[in-house]
N, C-alpha and C positions, 0 to 999 in steps of 0.2 A: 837250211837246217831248222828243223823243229824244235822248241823250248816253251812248257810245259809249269807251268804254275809256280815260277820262281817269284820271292818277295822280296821286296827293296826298301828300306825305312829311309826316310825323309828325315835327317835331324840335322839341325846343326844354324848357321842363319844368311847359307847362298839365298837370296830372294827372287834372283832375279835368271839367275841361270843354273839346272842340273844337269851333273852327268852322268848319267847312266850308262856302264861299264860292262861289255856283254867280255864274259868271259870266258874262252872256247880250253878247253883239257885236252888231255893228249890221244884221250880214247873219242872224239868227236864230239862232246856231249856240252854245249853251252846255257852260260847262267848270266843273271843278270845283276849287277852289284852298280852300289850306289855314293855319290855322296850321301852326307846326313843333312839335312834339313828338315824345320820344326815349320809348316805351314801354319800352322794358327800364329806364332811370333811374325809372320810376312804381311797377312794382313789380320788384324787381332778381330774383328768386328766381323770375318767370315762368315757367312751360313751357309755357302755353296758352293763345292770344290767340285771342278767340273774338267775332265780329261778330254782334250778334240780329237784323240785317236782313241777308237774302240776297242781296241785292241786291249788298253791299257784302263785298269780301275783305281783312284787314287781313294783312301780311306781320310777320317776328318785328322787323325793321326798321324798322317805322312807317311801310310804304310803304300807300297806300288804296286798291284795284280795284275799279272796278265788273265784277261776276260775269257779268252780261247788261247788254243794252241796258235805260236804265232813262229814263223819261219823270217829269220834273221840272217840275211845274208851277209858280204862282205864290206857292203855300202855303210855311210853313215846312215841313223833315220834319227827324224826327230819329233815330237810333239811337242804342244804347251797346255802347261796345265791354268786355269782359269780359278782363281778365288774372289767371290764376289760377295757383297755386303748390299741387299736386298734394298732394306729402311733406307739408308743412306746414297744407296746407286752409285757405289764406288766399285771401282773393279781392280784386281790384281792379276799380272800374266807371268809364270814362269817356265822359261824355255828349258825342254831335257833333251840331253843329246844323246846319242847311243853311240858307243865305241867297242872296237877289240881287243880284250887283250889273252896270252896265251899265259898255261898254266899246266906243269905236267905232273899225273899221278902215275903212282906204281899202277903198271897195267895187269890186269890177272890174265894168266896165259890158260889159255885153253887143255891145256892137257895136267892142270892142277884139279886132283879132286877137294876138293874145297869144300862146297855148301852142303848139308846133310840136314836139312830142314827139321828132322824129326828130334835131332839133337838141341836145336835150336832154342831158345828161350828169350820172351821179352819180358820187361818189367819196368816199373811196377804196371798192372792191370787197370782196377777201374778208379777215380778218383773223382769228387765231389766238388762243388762251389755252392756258395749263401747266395738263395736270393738276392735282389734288388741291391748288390755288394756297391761299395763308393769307390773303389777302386782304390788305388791308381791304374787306371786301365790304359795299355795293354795289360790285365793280371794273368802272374803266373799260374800255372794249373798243377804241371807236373812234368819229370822229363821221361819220354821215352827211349830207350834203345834197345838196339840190338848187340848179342854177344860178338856178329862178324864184323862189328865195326873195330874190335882190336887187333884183326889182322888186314883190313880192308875199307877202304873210302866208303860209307856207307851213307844214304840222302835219304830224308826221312821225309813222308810225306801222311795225308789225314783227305778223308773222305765221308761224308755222310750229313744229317740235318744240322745244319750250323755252320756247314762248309760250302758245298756244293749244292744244297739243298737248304730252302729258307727255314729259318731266316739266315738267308747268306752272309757270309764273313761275322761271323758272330766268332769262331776260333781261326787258331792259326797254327802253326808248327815251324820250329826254324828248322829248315832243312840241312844244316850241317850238325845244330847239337841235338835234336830233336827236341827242344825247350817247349811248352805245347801252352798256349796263351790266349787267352777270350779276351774281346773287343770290346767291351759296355756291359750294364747289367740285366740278369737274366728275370724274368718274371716266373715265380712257378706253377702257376694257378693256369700259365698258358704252357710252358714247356718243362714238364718234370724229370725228364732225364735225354739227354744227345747220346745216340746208340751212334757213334764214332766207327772209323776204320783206319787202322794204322798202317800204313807201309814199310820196309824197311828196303832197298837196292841200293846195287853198286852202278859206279857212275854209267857202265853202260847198257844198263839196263836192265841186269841179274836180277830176280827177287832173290834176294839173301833169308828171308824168309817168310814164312807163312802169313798172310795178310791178321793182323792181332785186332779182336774187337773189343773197344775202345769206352766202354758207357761211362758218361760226366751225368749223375744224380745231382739235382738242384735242391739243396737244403732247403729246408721250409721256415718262412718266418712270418707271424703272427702279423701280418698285414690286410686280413681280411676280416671285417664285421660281421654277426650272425646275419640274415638276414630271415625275416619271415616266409613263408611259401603264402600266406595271402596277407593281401594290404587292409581288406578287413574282415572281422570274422564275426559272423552273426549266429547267437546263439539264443535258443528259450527256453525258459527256465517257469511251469509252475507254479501259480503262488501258494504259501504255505508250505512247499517244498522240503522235507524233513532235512537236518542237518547232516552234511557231506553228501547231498545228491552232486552227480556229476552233471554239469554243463556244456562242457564242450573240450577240445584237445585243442592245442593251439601247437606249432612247430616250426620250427629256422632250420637252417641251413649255413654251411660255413665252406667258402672254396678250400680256406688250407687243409694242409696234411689231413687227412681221416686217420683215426685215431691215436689222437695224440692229443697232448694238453692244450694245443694250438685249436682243437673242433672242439671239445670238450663242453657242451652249453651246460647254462643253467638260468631255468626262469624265473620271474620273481613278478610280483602287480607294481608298477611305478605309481600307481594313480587311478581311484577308481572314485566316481560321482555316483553319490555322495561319497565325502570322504569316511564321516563317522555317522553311523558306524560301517564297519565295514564288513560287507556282506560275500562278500567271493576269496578264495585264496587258489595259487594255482602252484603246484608240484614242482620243486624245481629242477628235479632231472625227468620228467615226465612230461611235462607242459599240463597235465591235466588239469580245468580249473573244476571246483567244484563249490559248495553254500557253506557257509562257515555260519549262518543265524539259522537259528530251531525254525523260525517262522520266518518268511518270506512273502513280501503283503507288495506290491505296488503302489508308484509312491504317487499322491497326491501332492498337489501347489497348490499356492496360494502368493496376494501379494498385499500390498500396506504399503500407505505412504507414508515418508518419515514424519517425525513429530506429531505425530495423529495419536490417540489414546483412547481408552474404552469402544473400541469396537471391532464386530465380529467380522472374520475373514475369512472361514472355513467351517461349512458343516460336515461332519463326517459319517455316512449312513455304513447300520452292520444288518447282516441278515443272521438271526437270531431264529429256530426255530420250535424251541419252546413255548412254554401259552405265554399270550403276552400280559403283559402289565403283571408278571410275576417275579419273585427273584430269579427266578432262574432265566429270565428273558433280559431282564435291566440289564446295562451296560454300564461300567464302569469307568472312564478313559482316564491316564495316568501319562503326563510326561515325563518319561524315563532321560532323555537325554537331551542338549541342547540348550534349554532352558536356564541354564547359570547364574545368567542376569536377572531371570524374573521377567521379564519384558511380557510372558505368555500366561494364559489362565486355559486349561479346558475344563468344560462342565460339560452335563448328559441332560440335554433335549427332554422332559418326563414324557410328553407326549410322543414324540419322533421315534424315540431312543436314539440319538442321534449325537455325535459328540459337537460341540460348538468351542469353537477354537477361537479367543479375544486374543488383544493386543490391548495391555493395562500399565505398559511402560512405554515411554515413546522410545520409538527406534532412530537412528542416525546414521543415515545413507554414507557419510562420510567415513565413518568408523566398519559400516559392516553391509555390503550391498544384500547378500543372502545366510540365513538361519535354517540350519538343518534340525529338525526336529523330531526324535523318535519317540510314535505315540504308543503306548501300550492300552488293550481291553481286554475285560474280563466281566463276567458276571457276578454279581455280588454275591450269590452263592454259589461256590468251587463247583468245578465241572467235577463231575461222580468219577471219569476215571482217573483224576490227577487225584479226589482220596484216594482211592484203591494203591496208586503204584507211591503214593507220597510225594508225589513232583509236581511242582509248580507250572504250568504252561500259559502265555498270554500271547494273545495274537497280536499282535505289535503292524506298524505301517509307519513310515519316512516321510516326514512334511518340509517341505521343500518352500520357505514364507520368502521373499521375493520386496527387494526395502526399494522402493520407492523414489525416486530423488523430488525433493523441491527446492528451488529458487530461491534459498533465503539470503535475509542481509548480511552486515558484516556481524563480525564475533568477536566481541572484546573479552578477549581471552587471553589470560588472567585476568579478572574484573579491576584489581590494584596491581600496580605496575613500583617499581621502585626506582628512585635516582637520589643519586648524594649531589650537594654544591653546596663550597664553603661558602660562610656568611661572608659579605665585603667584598665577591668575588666583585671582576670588573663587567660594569655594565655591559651587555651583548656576548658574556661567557655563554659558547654552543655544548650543546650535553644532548645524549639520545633521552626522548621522550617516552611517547607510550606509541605502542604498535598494535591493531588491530588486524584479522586475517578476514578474508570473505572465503567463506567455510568449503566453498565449489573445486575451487583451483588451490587451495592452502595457502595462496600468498598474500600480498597485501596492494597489490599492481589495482590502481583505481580508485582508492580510499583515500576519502580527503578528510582534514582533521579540526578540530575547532576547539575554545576553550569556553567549556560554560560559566565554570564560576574559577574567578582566584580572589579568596580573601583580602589579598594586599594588592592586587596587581602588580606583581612580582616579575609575574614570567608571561611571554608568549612560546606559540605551538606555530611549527612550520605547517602549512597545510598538507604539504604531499608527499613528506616524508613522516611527522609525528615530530620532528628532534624540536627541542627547546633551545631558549636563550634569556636570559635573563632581562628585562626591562628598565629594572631600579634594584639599588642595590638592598642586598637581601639583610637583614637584621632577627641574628636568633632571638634576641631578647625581646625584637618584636611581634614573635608571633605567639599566637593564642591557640590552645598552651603552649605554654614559652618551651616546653620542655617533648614538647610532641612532633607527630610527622606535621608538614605543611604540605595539605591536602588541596589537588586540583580538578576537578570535572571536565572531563573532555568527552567530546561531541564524535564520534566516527561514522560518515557517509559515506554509502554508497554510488555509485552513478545514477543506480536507481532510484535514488532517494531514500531508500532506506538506512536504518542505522541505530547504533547501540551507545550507550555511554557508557563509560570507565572511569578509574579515580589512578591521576597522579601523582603519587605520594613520594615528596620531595623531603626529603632528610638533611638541613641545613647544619652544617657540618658548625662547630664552636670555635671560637678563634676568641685570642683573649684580650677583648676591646672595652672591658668593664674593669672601671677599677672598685675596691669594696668602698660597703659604704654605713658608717656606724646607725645602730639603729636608734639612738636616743640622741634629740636635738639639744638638751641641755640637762645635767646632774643637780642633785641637791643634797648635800652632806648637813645632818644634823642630829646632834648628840640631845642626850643623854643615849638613844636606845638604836643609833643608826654607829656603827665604826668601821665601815665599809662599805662600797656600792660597785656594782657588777656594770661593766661595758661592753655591747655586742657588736661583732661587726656581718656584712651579709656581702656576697659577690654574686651577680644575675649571671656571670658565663659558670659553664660547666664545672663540676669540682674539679677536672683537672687543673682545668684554670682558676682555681679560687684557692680557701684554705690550705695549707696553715698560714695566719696572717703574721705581723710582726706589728707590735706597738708603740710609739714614743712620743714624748711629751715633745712638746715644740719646741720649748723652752728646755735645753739640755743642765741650766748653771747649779750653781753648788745649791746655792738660796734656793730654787725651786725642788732638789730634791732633799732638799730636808723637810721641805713638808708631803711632798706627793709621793707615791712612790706606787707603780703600775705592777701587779702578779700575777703572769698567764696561768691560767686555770686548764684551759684547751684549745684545740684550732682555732676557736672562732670566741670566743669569751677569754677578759680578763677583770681582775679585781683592781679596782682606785681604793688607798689605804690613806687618809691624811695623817699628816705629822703634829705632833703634842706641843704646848709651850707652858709653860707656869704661868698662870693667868697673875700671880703678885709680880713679876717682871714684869705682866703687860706685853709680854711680846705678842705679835701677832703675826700673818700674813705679810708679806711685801707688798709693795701697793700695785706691781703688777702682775702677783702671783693670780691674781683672780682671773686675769684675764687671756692667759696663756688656755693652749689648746690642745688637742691628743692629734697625732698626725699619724700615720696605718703605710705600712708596706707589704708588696705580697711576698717579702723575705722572711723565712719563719728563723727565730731568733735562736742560736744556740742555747744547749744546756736542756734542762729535762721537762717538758712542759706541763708536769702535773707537781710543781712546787708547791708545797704548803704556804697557807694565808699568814701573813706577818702584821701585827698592830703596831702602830708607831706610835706608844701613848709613854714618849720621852721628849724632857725639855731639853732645850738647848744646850745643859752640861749632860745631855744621857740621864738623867736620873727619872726613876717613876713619878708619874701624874698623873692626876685625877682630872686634870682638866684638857680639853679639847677644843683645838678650832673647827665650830665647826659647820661654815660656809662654806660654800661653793663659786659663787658669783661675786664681785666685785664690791664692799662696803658704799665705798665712798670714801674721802681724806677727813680726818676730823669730830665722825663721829659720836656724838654727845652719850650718844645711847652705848659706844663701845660695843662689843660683839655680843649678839644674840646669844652664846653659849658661852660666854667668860662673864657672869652675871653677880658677880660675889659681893664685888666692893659696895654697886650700888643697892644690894638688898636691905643693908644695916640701915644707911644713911639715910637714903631719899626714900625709898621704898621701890613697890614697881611699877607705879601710877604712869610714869612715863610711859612704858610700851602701849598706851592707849591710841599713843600720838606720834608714833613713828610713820614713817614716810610712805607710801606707795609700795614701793620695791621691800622695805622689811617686815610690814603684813602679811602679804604674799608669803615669804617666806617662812613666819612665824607661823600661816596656817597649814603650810605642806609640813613642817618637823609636829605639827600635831596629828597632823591626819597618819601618820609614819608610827 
């Protein structure tokens, strides 16, 4: 028995054995039915399914073809199918068995007029799939049928390029619903449309009707690049070439879809040398390029080495054919573009007439390898026809200066570097230093580092890195100026030996390790014309750490503040006020009042520190006096002379003959209250 292109899918997860189910009808006509199995789950790592009977095609799918017509008797038959894993050299065998089984349809009797083809109708007709689709393939397409299949067993079947014709099995058709299914994705650039051929019969072999043509259009999708028709295109152009001469045509091509958005070009210049200025523009639905500059001059070069200055690197000769050495001959040269920096000078040859092109800034191969330069001439008197039409025209030419590289050393750059470290930090505190580059490579790979001068010797420099650490502990108050950076000269070499120096400027941070400190070693109170004297005090750390200060007498007791009494004036000043006695009571000072002391906090004292000044010229009951103690420093016990400023009693008596013959210590003071 002959059986004919029936298909069998593989799903399910028998591994190891299939059985394939030939199934014979009652009109003679057998088919091949399957278990389901999923061969790529049998062996996952597959690349090659491979059937030992020819007869039989297995897809990577688990779908089953018969190859040719194959005639199926009543015997078993069997083959195996073979999945194998290449890289790995593992292999997989499964056995398919072929069996009978019987199945009866209503049979159409021959003296039924039945098919009338012309009545006949299929549908739907033609239908489409996307390119390069992701599937999940087996994808559906679409279903075909026929109308005789609702009174009759109808087997649908497909023939043409994609079927039977390569690329083979690319579709499929299930032959009981007609479901119509493509295998993998389609490329369209290689196949735009499968002109199909549908079948429709009855099982025994009727055509029910007219064979239906079947065309699958492959959507187009934008997976193809312009491409050029030449890889280069050589054009000449003229010089002085008036503006929008054409050059040349340039043109692509696109496999996808023609005419549609997908081919649709449009050209544009990505890049053209020189960049500025720029001299071509090309059409963008045209490809046509054509001269965008009035004048078009051919470019001359030149080159210069970096850091080089005042010297010439380009003469530029014109052909002029007016009389010479006239205006209308001289040449004038102007650089119009490029020149930004300054770096360039042109001047005009008198002799030559010639432009001479310097270099009067040095250049820096690091910053800039080439300068394009657009030079403009003219004659110094206007060409006769640019009067006439009132247009400006100058013949212009492209300098192309070419920088030079040399060899230099390293580059301390920034020439001042900055680093903070508290004062008092601990000895061997690590901090980053200063960093030099070698200008070639940008980095600083090879540069060794040195300290020329440090003031204090403070700090050391790591040699191969730059970073710092402290040696001895740091003292803001001891640096010079107290209130400035602390500045370090370092040394930076090369392998070469060459090398730059820079300055470390170290900013020692304030910490508050000072206490204040008054600025007057000893006071002297003396009346008639002194009734008060001002106390200062001074702190060497920072103001934050200094003022406002706080004042007080050492001696806190009742008896000392009846005679002294301290009145902040501001942060940093206060007023000493002595206390009155009645010089006829004789009272005076305590005998240790003289020798008490002012003692300084950096607590500023409540209340409002710009107090008015208080005189304390009351005696011992509060009442007004005329009289004042008024020493500072310690008498002595006993006295004969009594206080230099309570002088009353002895004026009458003795006279004043005495003060001739006072001691050491009340001379001295006798001639500070004069000199006051």
């Amino acid at each position: 028995m002959a059986a004919a292109g029936p298909r069998s899918s593989l799903r399910g997860a028998l591994c190891r054995q299939l059985l394939l189910t030939l199934v014979e009808f009652g009109n003679g006509e057998k088919q091949l039915r399957s278990n389901e199995v999923n061969l790529k789950e049998c062996l996952r790592s597959a690349d090659v399914i491979h059937s030992s009977d020819p007869d039989f095609r297995v897809q990577d799918d688990g779908s089953v073809y018969t190859a040719s017509t194959v005639l199926l008797s009543d015997e078993k038959r069997s083959f195996t199918i073979r999945l194998s894993d290449t890289k790995k050299q593992t292999q997989k065998e499964i056995t398919v068995l072929l069996e009978r089984q019987k199945k009866v349809l209503r049979k159409r009797h021959t003296n039924e007029t039945v098919l009338r083809r012309s009545k006949r109708r299929w549908a739907p007709i033609p239908c489409s799939m996307q390119e390069n689709s992701l599937g999940p393939f087996p994808l559906f397409l679409q279903q075909v049928q026929s109308d005789a299949a609702q009174h009759y067993t109808i087997f649908y079947s497909i023939s043409g390029p994609g079927v039977d014709q390569e690329p083979l099995n690319l579709f499929f058709i299930e032959k009981d619903t007609g479901n119509l299914f493509c295998t993998r994705p389609v490329d369209r650039e290689e196949y735009d449309v499968f002109d199909l051929i549908a079948y429709a019969s009855t099982p025994d072999g009727y055509s029910a009707d007219l064979p239906l043509p079947l065309p699958i259009r492959v959507e187009d999708e934008n997976d193809n690049r312009p491409i050029f028709t030449e890889a280069v295109y050589n054009f000449e152009v003229p010089e002085s070439s008036r503006l929008g001469t054409t050059v040349g045509v340039v043109c692509a091509t696109d496999r996808d879809e023609p005419d549609t958005m997908h081919t649709r070009l449009k050209y544009s210049i990505v890049e053209q040398t020189p960049r500025s200025p720029g001299l071509f523009s090309v059409h963008p639905s045209t490809g046509v390029i054509t001269t965008v500059s009035p004048y078009l001059d051919r470019e001359y070069e030149a080159s210069v080495e970096e850091n080089t200055v005042d010297v010439e690197i380009l003469r530029m000769p014109i052909d002029d054919k007016d009389l010479i050495n006239t205006a209308n001959w001289r040449a004038n040269f102007t650089i119009l573009k490029g020149n930004e920096n300054g770096h360039f000078k042109i001047s005009t040859d008198k002799e030559t007439n010639e432009g001479v092109l310097c270099v009067v800034k040095p250049l820096n191969y690091e910053e800039n390898q080439k300068v394009v330069l657009e030079i403009g001439v003219n004659n110094e008197v206007p060409f006769s026809r640019d009067v006439a039409l009132r247009v400006t025209t100058m013949n212009r030419a492209l300098v192309t200066v070419h920088v030079k590289d040399q060899d230099e050393g390293p580059e301390c750059s920034p020439a001042v570097q900055y680093v903070q470290i508290k004062e008092n930090s601990a000895v061997g505190s690590k901090m980053n230093g200063y960093k030099a580059r070698d200008p070639e490579n940008r980095t600083s790979n090879g540069i060794r580092y040195k300290i020329l001068h440090d003031p204090k010797g403070w700090i050391t420099i790591n040699e191969i890195s730059g970073s710092i650490q402290t040696s001895k502990t740091l003292d803001r108050e001891a640096a010079t100026p107290r209130n400035d950076l602390y500045n370090i000269t370092v040394l930076a070499i090369d392998q070469d030996g060459r090398s730059c120096t820079g300055t470390l400027a170290v900013n020692i941070e304030d910490v508050n390790d000072n206490p204040p400190e008054i600025l007057q070693n000893y006071l002297v109170v003396c009346k008639p014309k002194m009734e008060y004297t001002d106390i200062s005090a001074v702190d060497p750390d920072e103001p934050i750490n200094g003022a406002p200060f706080y004042f007080t007498l050492a001696d806190t007791s009742l008896a000392v503040n009846r005679i002294w009494t301290l009145t902040r004036v501001n942060a940093v000043l206060l007023t000493l006020v002595c206390g009155v006695f009645s010089a006829k009571k004789r009272k005076g000072f305590p005998e240790d009042v003289a020798q008490q002391n002012l003692i300084i906090s950096n607590t500023e004292a409540p209340g409002d520190d710009k107090v008015k000044l208080h005189l304390c010229n009351q005696d011992e009951d509060r009442m007004p006096s005329q009289d004042y103690v008024l020493t500072y420093n310690y008498e002595g016990r006993g006295s004969p002379a009594g206080s230099v400023g309570c002088c009353s009693e002895k004026q009458e008596e003795d006279g004043l003959d005495f003060l001739n013959n006072l001691e050491a210590k009340f001379t001295a003071l006798a001639e500070t209250c004069t000199k006051r």
